[in-house]
C-alpha positions as CSV (number, residue, x, y, z in Angstrom):
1,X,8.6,-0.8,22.3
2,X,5.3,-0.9,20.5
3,X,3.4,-4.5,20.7
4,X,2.9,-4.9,17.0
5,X,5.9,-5.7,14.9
6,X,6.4,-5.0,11.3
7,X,8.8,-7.4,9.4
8,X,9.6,-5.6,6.1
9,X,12.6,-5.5,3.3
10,X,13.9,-1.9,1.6
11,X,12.3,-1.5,-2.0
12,X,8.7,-3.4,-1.0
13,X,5.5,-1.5,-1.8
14,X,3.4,-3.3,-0.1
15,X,5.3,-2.5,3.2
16,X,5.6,0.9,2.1
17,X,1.6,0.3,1.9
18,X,1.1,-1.0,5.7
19,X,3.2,1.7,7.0
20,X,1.1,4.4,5.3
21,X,-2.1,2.3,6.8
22,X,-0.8,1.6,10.2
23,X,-0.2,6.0,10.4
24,X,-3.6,6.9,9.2
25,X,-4.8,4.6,11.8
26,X,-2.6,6.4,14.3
27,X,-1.2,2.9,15.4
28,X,2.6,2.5,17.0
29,X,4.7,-0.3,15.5
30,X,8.2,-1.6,16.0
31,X,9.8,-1.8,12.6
32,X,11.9,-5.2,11.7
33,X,13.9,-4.8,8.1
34,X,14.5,-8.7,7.8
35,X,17.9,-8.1,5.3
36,X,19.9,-6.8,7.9
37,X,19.6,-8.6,10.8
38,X,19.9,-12.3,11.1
39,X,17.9,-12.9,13.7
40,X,14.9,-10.5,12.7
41,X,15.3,-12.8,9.2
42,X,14.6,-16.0,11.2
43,X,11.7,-14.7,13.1
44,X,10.4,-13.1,9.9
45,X,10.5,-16.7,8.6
46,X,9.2,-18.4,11.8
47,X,5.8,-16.3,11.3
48,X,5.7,-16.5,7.4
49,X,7.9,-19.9,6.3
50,X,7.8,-18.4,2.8
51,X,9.6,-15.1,4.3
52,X,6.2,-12.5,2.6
53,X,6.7,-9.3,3.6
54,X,5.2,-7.1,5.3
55,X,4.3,-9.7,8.2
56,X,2.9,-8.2,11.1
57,X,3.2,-9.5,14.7
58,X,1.2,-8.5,17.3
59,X,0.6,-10.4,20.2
60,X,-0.5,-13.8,19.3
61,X,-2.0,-12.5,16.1
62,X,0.2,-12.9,12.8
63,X,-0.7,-11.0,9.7
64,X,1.1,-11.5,6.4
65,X,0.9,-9.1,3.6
66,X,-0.7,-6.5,2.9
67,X,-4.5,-5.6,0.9
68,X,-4.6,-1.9,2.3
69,X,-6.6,-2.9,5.7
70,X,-6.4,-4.0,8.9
């Protein structure tokens, strides 16, 4: 398992965006689609109350959204 963790939902460009950022950068991630899985759903909302996707985990660092960068 990779140590970062992407939280994401089907149809969201700017998870399609951090995916595309996260392979130029040659960086592994664990992918979390937060509308099938109730429990990936509350963690997504544990780290981002408001449920944004993408939100990215990765140790105790939590990034949410998106702007093309790291």
């Amino acid at each position: 398992m990779a140590g970062r963790i992407m939280y994401v939902k089907p149809g969201c460009p700017y998870c399609e965006a951090a995916r595309g950022w996260l392979r130029q950068n040659g960086l592994d991630w664990e992918e979390r689609d937060a509308t099938v899985n109730a429990d990936w759903k509350s963690e997504l909302f544990m780290y981002s109350p408001q449920g944004v996707v993408p939100t990215i985990v990765e140790g105790g660092a939590v990034t949410i959204g998106h702007e093309g960068k790291g």
